[in-house]
N, C-alpha and C positions, 0 to 999 in steps of 0.2 A: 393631593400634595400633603405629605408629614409634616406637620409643625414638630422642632426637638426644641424645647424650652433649656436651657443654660440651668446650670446647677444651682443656681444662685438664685434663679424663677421659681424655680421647684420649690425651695427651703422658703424661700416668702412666702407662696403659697399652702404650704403646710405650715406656717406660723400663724398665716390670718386664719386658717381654720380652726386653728387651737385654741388662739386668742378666743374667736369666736364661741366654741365649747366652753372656754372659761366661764365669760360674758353671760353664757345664757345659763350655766352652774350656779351661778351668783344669786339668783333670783328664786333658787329650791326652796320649798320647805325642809326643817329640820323636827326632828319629833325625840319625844321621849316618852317613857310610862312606867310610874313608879308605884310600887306596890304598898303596902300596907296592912295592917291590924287592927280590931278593935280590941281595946285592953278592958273596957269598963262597959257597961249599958244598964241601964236604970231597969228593972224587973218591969213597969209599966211603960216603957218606949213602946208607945202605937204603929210599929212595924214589924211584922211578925217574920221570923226566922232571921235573926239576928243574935248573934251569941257573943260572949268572949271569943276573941280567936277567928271571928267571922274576916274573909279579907277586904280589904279599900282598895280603890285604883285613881291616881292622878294622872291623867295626860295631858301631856303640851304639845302644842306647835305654834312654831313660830316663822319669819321668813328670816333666811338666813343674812341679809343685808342690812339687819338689824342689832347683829352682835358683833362688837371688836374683838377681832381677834386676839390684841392684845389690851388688859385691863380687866375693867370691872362693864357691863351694862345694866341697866337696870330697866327693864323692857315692862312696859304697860300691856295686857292681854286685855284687849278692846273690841274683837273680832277679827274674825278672817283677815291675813295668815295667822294669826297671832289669836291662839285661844287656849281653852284649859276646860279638860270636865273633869270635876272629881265626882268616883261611883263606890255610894256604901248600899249593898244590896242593891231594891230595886228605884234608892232614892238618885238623883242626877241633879248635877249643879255646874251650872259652865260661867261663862262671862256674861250670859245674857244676863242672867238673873239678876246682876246688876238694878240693886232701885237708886232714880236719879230725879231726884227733887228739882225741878224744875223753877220752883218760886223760891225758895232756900238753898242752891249749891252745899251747903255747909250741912245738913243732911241727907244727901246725897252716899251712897255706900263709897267705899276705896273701891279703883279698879284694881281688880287682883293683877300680882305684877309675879317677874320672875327673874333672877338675878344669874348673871352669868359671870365666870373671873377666865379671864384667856381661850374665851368660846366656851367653858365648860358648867354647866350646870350645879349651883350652889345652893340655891334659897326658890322660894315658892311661897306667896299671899293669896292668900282669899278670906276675905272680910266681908260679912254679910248680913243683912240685918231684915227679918221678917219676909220670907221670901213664901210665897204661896204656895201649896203641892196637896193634893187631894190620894187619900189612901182608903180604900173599901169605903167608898163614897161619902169620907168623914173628910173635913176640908179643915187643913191644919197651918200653921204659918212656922218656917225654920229659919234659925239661925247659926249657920253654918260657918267654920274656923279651920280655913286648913296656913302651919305656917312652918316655915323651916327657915331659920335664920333671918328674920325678920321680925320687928315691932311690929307687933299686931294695930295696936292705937295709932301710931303714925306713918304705918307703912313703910318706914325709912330699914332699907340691910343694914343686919346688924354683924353676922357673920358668926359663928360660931355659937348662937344662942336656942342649938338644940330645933326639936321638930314636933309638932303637934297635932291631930286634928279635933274636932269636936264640933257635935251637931246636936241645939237644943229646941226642943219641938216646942212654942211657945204658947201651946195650949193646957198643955200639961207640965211643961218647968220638968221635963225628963228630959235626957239625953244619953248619947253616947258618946266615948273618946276613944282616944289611940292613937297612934305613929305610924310613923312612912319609914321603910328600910332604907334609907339612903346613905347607909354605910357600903348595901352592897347594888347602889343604884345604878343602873346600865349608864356609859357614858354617851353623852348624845351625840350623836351623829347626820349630821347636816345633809338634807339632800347634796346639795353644793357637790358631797364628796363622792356619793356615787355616780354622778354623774361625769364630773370630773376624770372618776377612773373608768369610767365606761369610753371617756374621750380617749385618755392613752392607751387603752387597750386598741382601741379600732386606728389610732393614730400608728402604732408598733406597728399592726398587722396590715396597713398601707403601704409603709415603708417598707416591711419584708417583701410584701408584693411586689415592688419596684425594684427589688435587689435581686427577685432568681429568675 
């Protein structure tokens, strides 16, 4: 026996699937990855091949049910979805790195955060203080500054207050700095959305099916 479903069953039916596709679009990761430069480096930085000019990379991700659409967010990067590695050479710094005073909160590091205005990426912290890393088996303690638009001391966006990085090796009070191009920074783009258009693609070509 044929079942014929009523036009009106169909359209429900391909609504709750959409809906559905939304639903589970909701829940993507979104990412980004921003480039950069070093402008400056101390002749005795104990990291060899590092130059003026040498480049930086910052990436994010984050879950996208985390940022308003519309406004401003200001998203804490504390671990999976939501994290951050900044890479100068072959040094790496993510959220772990994080030191968190357990008997004092109040010396405890800031968690690096990342600032979004209408879904779009604006500002980016990372505050850090004496973090451990071992280079040609010399074991050295960094302190490491990545900031765009944001009070370094208070973590609070500030918006407009320019962009920085810098990393000071604390055995030697040498370092290096530089900036993040974020004039010509890719705009982020949320899982959510490819999935999303993966939905209406396969949703179009349902419906065509049904029409010839």
């Amino acid at each position: 026996m044929k079942i014929v479903k009523s036009k009106s069953a169909k359209m429900f039916a391909v609504s709750a699937a959409f809906l559905g596709m939304v639903s589970a679009a909701s829940v993507q990761a979104g990412s980004v990855s921003l480039g950069g430069h070093i402008d400056w480096i101390d002749v005795s930085f104990p990291v060899a091949g590092l130059t003026s000019g040498s480049p930086v990379s910052l990436d994010l991700f984050w879950d996208d049910a985390a940022i308003n659409a519309i406004g401003g967010t200001d998203l804490e990067i504390n671990g999976a979805p939501n994290s951050m590695l900044f890479t100068v050479g072959p040094i790496h710094f993510s959220e772990a790195d994080r030191y968190i005073d357990l008997d004092d909160p109040s010396f405890s590091d800031l968690s690096p955060r990342a600032h979004f205005t209408d879904g779009i990426l604006d500002g980016v912290l990372m505050n850090f203080f004496l973090v451990p890393a071992e280079f040609d088996g010399v074991v050295s303690e960094w302190s490491p500054i990545v900031t765009w638009n944001y009070d370094v001391n208070e973590g609070i966006f500030r918006g407009n207050s320019g962009n920085y990085f810098e990393i000071i090796d604390e055995n030697t009070f040498t370092f290096v700095e530089g900036e993040f191009d974020v004039a010509s920074a890719p705009v982020p783009v949320p899982g959510a959305f490819w999935l999303l258009g993966s939905a209406l693609i396969g949703l179009a070509a349902r419906l065509r099916g049904r029409r010839s």
